[in-house]
N, C-alpha and C positions, 0 to 999 in steps of 0.2 A: 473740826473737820468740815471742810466744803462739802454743799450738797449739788450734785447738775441730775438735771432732768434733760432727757432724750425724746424728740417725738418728732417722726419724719415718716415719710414715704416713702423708704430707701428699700423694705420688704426684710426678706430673710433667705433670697435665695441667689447673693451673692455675699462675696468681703466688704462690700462698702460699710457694714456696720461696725464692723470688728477694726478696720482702717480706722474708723471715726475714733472709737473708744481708743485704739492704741495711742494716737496721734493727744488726745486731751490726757491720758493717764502720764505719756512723757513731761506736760506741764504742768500738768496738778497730782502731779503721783498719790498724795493722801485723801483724795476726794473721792468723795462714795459717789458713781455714776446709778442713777437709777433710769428705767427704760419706760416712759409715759405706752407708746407704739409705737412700732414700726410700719404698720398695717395701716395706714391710713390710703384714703385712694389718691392714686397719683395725682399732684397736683391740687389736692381738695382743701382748698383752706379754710370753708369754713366747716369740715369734718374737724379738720386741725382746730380751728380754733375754739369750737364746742369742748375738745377732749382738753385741750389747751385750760379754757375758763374752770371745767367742772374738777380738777386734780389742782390745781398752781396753789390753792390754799391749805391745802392737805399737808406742804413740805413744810420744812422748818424756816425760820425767820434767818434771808439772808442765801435760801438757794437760789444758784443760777437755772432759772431755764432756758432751755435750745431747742426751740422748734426748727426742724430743719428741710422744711417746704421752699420750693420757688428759690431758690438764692439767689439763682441769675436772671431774676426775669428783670426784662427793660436791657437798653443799652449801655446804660451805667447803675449798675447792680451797686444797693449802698444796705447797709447793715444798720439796724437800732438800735440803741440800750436805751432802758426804760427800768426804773425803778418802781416797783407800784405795789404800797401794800407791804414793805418790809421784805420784797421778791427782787429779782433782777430777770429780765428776760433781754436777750440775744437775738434778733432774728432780721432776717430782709425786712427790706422796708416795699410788707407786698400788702398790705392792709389786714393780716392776721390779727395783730395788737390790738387796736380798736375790737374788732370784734369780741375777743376772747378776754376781755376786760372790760367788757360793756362800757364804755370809756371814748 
């Protein structure tokens, strides 16, 4: 069973979050979604990427994480994958990575 980790600035006081989950449940339907925060402050990436570094090794070998900060920032908005540590992480390519993996 997939593991995905959640950690964005999205809050709790709209559907974006439950959109996000329905949308990844239709393609990995047997994947345990677990929720890192939704609370971060908008835009803060390196709140993100402190909360990011201090949990990513806690999951099991082989979870996805999705920090979901920044996506579109810049003119041509581009996405990473990064393998590191027996982990997979997802994210804009907005300089969270490096930090949150002292790396």
């Amino acid at each position: 069973m997939a593991c995905v980790t959640l950690l964005s600035d999205f809050g709790l006081q709209d559907a974006t979050l439950a959109i996000t989950k329905g949308i990844l449940m239709q393609y990995i339907p047997d994947s345990v979604i677990m929720d890192i925060t939704h609370e971060v402050l908008p835009f803060n990436i390196r709140q993100a990427a402190y909360l990011l570094g201090a949990t990513y090794k806690n999951f099991p070998q082989g979870t996805v994480h999705l920090p979901l900060l920044d996506i579109f920032a810049g003119k041509n908005p581009s996405l990473i994958l990064c393998a590191y540590h027996h982990q997979y992480f997802l994210c804009a390519d907005n300089g969270l990575l490096p930090l949150a993996l002292n790396d």
